[in-house]
C-alpha positions in Angstrom: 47.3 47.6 38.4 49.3 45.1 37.0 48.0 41.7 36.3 50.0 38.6 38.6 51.8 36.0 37.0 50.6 32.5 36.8 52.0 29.4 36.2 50.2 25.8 36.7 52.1 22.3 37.3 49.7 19.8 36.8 47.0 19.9 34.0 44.8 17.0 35.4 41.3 17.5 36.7 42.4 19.9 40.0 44.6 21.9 37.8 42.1 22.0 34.8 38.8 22.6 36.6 39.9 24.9 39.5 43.0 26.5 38.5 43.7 26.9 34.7 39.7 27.8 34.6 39.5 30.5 36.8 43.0 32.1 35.8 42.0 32.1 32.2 39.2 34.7 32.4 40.6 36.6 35.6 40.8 40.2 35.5 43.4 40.0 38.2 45.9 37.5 37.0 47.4 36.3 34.2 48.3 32.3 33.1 51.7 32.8 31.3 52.7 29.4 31.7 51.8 25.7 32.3 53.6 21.8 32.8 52.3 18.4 32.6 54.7 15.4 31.8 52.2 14.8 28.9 51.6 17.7 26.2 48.9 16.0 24.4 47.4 17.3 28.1 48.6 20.5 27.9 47.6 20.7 24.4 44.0 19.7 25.3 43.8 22.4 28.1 45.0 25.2 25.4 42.2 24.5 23.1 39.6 23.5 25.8 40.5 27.6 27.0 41.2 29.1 24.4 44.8 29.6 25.6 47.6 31.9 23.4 50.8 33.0 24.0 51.3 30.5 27.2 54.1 28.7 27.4 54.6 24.9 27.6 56.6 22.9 30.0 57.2 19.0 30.7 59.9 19.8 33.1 58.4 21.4 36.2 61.9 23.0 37.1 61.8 24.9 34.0 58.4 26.4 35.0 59.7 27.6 37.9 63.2 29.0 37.0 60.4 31.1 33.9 61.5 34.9 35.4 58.2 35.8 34.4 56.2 33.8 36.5 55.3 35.0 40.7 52.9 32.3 41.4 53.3 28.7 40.8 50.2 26.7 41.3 51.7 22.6 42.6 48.5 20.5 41.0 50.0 17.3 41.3 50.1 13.8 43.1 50.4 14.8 46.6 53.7 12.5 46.4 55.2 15.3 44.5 53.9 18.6 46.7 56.8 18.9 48.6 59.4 18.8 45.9 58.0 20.6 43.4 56.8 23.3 45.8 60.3 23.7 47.4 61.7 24.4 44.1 59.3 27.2 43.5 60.2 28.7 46.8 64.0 28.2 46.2 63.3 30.4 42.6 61.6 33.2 44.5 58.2 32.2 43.6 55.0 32.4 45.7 52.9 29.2 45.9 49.8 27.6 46.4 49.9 24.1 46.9 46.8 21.7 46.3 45.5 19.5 49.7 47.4 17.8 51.4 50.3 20.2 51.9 52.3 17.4 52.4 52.7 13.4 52.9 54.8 13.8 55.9 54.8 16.9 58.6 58.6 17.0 58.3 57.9 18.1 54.6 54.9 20.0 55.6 56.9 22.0 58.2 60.1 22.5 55.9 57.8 24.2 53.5 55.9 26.8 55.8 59.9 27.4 57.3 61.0 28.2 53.8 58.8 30.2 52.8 58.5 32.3 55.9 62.0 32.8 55.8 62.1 34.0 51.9 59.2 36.2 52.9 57.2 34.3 50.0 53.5 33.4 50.5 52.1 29.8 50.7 48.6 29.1 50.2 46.8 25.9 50.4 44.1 24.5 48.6 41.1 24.1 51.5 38.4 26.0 49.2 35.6 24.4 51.3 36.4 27.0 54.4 35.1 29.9 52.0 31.3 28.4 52.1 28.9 31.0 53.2 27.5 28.3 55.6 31.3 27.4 57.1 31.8 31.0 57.7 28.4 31.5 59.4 29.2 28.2 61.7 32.4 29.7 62.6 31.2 33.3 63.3 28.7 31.7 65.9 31.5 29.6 67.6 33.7 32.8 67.8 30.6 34.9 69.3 30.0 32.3 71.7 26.7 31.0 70.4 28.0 27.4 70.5 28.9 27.2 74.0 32.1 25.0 74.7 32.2 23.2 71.2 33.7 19.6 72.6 32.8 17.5 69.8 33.6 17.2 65.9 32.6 14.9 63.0 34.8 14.8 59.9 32.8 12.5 57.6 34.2 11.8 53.8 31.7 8.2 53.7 31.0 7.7 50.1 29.0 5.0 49.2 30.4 4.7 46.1 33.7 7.2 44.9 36.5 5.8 44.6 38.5 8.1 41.7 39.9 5.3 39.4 42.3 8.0 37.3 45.7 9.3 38.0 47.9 8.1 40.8 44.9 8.0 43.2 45.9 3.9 43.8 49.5 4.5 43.6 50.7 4.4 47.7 54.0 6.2 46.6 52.6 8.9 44.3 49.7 9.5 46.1 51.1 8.9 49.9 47.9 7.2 51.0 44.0 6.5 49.5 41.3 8.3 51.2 43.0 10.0 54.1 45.0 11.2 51.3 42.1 12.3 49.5 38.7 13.5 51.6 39.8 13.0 54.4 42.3 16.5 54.4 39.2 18.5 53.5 36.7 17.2 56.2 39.5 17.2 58.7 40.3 20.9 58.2 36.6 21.9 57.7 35.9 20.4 61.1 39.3 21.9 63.1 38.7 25.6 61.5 34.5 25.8 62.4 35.9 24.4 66.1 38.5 27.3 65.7 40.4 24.2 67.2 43.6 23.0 65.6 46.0 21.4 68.4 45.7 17.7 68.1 47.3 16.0 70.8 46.4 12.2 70.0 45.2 9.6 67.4 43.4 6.2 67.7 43.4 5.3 64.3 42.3 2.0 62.2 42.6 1.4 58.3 40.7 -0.8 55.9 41.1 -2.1 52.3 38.1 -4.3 52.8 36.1 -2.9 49.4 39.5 -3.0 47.0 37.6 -5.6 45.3 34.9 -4.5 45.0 34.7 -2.9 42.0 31.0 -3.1 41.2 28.7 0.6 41.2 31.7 2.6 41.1 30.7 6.4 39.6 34.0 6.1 37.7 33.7 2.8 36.6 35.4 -0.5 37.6 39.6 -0.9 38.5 42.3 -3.2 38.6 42.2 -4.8 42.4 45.9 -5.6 41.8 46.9 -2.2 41.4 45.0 -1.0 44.5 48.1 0.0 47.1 46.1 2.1 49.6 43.4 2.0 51.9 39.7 2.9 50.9 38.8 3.5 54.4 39.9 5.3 57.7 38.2 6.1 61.1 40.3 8.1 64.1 39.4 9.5 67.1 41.8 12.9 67.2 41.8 14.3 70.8 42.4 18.2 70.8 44.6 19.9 73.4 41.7 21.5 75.4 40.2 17.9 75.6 37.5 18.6 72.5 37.2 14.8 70.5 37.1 14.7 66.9 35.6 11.5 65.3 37.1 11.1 61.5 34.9 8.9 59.4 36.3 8.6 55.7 35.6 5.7 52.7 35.6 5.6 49.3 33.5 2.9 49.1 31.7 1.3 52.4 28.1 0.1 52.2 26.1 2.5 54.5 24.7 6.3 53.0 27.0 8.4 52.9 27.7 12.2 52.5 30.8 13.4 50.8 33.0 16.1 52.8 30.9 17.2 55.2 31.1 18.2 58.9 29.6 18.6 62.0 30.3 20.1 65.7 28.6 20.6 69.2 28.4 22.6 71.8 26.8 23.1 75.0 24.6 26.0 73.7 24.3 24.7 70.0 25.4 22.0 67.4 25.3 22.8 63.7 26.1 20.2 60.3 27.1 20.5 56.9 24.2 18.3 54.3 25.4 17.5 51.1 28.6 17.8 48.7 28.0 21.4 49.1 27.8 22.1 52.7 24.2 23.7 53.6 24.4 24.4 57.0 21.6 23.1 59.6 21.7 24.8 63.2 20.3 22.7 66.2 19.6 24.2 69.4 16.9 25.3 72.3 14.3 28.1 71.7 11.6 28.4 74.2 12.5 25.3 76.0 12.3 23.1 72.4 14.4 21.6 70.2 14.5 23.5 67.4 16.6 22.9 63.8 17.0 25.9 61.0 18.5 26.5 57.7 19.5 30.3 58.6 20.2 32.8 55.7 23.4 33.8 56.0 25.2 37.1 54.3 27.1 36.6 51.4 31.0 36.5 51.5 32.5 40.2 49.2 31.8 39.9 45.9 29.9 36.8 46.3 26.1 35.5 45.8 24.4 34.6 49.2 25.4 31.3 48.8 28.7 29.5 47.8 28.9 26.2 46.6 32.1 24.2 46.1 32.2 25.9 42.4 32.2 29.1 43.0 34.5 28.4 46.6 37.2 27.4 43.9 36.7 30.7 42.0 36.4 33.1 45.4 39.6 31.1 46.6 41.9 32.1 43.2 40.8 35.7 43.5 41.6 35.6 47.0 45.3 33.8 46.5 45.7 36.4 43.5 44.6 39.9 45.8 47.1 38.3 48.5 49.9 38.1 46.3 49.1 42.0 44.3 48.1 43.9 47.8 51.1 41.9 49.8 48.9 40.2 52.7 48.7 36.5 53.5 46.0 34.6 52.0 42.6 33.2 53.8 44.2 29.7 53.6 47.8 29.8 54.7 50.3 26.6 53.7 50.7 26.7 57.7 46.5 25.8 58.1 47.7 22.4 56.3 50.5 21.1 59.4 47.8 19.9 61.7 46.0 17.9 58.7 49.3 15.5 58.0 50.2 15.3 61.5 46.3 13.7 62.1 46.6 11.7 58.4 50.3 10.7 59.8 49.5 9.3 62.9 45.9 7.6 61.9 48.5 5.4 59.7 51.1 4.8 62.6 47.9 4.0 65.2 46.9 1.2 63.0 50.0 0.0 61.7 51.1 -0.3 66.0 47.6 -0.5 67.7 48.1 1.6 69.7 47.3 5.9 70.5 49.6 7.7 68.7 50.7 10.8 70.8 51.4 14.5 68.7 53.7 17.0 69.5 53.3 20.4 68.3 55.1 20.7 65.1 54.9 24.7 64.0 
């Protein structure tokens, strides 16, 4: 079966590490070309994978206009999603955009429209909903095990982590800090276990309290002065059937944190995610105690037993690629990302006002 077409915008860390890596050894696909605005990048990322007969872009346009290419892979400053993923669409090309979709849900929306309408498929980058312990949470929510689930957690506290490379800082590039970056992930992790994705209102409040604190930074110090977005963000998202979600997100705040994780509750059962790589914990009544478990779960097709964030990157790319060669929609679709930026949007306009931002249903 022939192999599909790949091309990558983007050769940063995300378009490196998750893309280029896994579309370099696949059996499935094939990386025929790649763009960055700087080709000493490009040029590292050919050696670094032993890359030949790929062709090099600094234009993004260009990349999408190559006939060759099906799939375009947007790897970019979210700032730049929406442009550069439009183009792709408007050359005929499939797409999967890195999280967020979008920086505003008219963008979001106008995406998912277009590529509906060109019958072209729009995948997303939320890898964390193919961990073995997400999928197990969500399977006992949609059996009933849970109960009513009426309460969510999205929790992206780092105690430390705030990325000091890139456009990360950069307010226009980047649309936002931490709701911008984390924030999407936890947010989507919680909605999709809750099989719950109709946010109706936001209570929101932002911080840029720890900008200057530059001190025990993972990644080293940064420039204050160049520091345009928030490093912290707490909402309280109320869900159409009256289920609360509680958004806790920083890249720096002095309490323990844990990176992208997630919990929910029912009336029946509660479960969390520990750790950057989401091992599930199951609380509930057995014999009139309380009782918490680690269960085993089966492992995902093609899979080990257990998924970490690694190989969720890897099972995600095989997934996109199979969608694309056998002509179904993908796990993730670009629509999965609307809810997200309407939540991110309106935490910003709830603190900027003070006051409960209401949604409407957008798609």
């Amino acid at each position: 079966m022939a192999k599909v077409k790949c091309g990558v915008i983007g050769c940063g860390w995300i378009g490196e590490l998750k893309h280029i890596s896994y579309l370099a050894k696949a059996e499935e696909a094939e990386l025929v070309a790649i763009c960055d605005i700087d080709q000493a990048v490009m040029e590292k990322v050919i050696k670094n994978f032993g890359l030949t007969n790929v062709r090099t872009y600094t234009d993004y346009r260009k990349l999408c206009a190559d006939p060759e290419v099906e799939s375009v892979h947007v790897c970019t400053p979210n700032g730049l999603h929406y442009e550069m993923t439009m183009c792709a669409l408007k050359n005929n090309k499939h797409v999967f955009c890195e999280k967020p979709l979008a920086t505003t849900t008219k963008d979001a929306v106008e995406m998912v429209e277009t590529a509906r309408n060109a019958g072209l498929k729009l995948g997303l980058g939320h890898q964390r909903r193919f961990f073995t312990s997400v999928q197990y949470i969500r399977s006992m929510v949609d059996r009933g095990e849970m109960g009513e689930v009426y309460f969510g957690k999205a929790l992206d506290a780092r105690r430390r982590g705030v990325p000091t490379w890139g456009a990360y800082m950069d307010k226009e590039k980047n649309g936002g800090g931490i709701l911008y970056d984390g924030a999407p992930h936890s947010l989507d992790l919680t909605m999709y276990m809750m099989n719950n994705f109709r946010p109706v209102s936001v209570q929101g409040k932002i911080f840029d309290k720890m900008k200057g604190e530059t001190a025990g930074n993972p990644w080293g110090p940064w420039d204050p002065e160049k520091f345009q977005v928030e490093d912290t963000g707490f909402a309280l998202i109320t869900m159409e059937n009256g289920a609360v979600i509680y958004l806790e997100a920083a890249w720096a705040i002095n309490m323990l944190g844990i990176a992208n994780s997630s919990l929910i509750c029912g009336t029946k059962a509660g479960a969390d995610l520990q750790g950057e790589n989401g091992v599930a914990r199951i609380n509930t009544i057995v014999n009139d105690r309380m009782v918490t478990f680690s269960p085993e779960y089966p492992p995902m097709p093609n899979t080990e037993p257990y998924i970490g964030e690694l190989e969720a990157n890897d099972v995600q790319m095989q997934d996109w690629v199979e969608a694309i060669r056998d002509d179904r929609e993908p796990f993730v679709q670009g629509k999965d990302g609307i809810p997200v930026v309407q939540i991110i949007e309106a935490v910003y306009e709830s603190a900027r006002t003070g006051e409960t931002v209401y949604i409407k249903e957008a798609y």
